[in-house]
N, C-alpha and C positions, 0 to 999 in steps of 0.2 A: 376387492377381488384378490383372492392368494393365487400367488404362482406355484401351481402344483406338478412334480417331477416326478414321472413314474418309472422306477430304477428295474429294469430285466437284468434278473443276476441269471448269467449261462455260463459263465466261465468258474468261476469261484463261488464258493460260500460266504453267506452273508458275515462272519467273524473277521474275512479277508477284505470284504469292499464295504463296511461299517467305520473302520477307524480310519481308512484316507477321507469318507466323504464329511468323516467330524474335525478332522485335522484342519480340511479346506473350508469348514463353516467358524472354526474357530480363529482362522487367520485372515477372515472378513471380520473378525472383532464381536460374530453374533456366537448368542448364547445356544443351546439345542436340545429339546426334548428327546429320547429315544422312548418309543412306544411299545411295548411288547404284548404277544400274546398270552403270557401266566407271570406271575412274580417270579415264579420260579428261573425263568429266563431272562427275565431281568437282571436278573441277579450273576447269572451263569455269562453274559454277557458285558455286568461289572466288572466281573472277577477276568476275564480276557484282555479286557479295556485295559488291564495293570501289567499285562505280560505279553500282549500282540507282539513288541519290536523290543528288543534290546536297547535301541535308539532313540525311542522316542518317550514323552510322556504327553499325556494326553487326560489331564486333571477332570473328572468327575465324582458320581455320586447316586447313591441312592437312596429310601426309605433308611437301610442300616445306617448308611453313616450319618444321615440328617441333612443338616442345614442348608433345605434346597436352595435356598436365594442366595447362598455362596457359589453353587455348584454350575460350574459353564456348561458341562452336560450332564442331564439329569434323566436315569432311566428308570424303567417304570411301568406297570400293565395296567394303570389307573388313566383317566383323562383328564390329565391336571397339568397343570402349567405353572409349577413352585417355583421357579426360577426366572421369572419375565420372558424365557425366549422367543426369539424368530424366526426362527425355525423346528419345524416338526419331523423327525423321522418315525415313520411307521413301519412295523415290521411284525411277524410271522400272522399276517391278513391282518393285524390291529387297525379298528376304524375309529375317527376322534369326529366327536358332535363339533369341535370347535376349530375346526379348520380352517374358518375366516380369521379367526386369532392371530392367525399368523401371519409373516410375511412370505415363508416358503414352507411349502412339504413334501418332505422324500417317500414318495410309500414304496419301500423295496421288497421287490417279492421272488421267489425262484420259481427261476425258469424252470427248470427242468420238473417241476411238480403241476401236472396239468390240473388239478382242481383250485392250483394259485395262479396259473396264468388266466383260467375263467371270473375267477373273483376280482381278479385287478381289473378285467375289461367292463367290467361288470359296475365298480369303483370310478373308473374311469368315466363311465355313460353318466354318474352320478356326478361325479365332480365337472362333465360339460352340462348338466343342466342346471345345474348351479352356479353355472357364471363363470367361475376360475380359469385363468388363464393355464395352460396343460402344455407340456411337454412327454416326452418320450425316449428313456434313454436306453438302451439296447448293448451291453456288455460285447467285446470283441474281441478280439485276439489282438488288437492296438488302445485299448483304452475301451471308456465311452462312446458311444457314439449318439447322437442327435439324428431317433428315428422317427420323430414326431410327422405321423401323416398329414402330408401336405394337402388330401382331400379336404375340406369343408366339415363336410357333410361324414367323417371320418370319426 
């Protein structure tokens, strides 16, 4: 069973809340797929990954630069997992056949786009029938928050 986190971005854009949630999976020591919707984004979200902060660096990689089994985060519109990681982030609605593969996955979607808030709930129904343990996290004007419905049957 994978522990699957489903990210509500309402406050920011995914370029802003991408590089803290890879920074926090790389300082647990795990490695991280990012998933995208075209290469083309892939790539456009590489090339960000290099200039997000002044302050920080944040080492990955992708098809151009090669050597995925070097690369700690490795992005990507393909469903592959070149790098051993343990984590999956999905993003702009990318869905992975191999989500038990993992040990966690992020599927980050915006809020503010109602035919992505249908498709996550929708992700969602699939991944509770599936088994996976599901959470729910809900952007706020103080962080994350943990808005995982405490219904059941939810």
């Amino acid at each position: 069973m994978t522990d699957i986190r489903l990210y509500h971005l309402t406050r920011t854009a995914l370029e802003q809340a991408l590089p803290e949630l890879l920074e926090k999976t790389l300082a647990r020591g795990a490695r991280a797929v990012v998933m995208t919707g075209s290469p083309e984004r892939a790539e456009a979200l590489t090339q960000h990954l290099w200039t997000y902060s002044p302050n920080s660096f944040l080492p990955h990689g992708n098809a151009k630069d090669g050597n995925a089994e070097m690369q700690p985060v490795w992005l990507t519109a393909e469903d592959e997992r070149p790098n051993g990681a343990a984590f999956l982030f999905l993003t702009d609605g990318a869905a992975s056949a191999r989500t038990g593969d993992y040990e966690r996955v992020c599927d980050i979607f915006d809020g503010n786009d109602s035919g992505a808030v249908a498709a996550a709930r929708q992700r969602w129904a699939t991944y509770k029938k599936d088994g996976h343990a599901l959470s729910y996290w809900q952007q706020t004007d103080k962080g994350w928050v943990d808005a995982t419905p405490k219904d059941p049957a939810a």
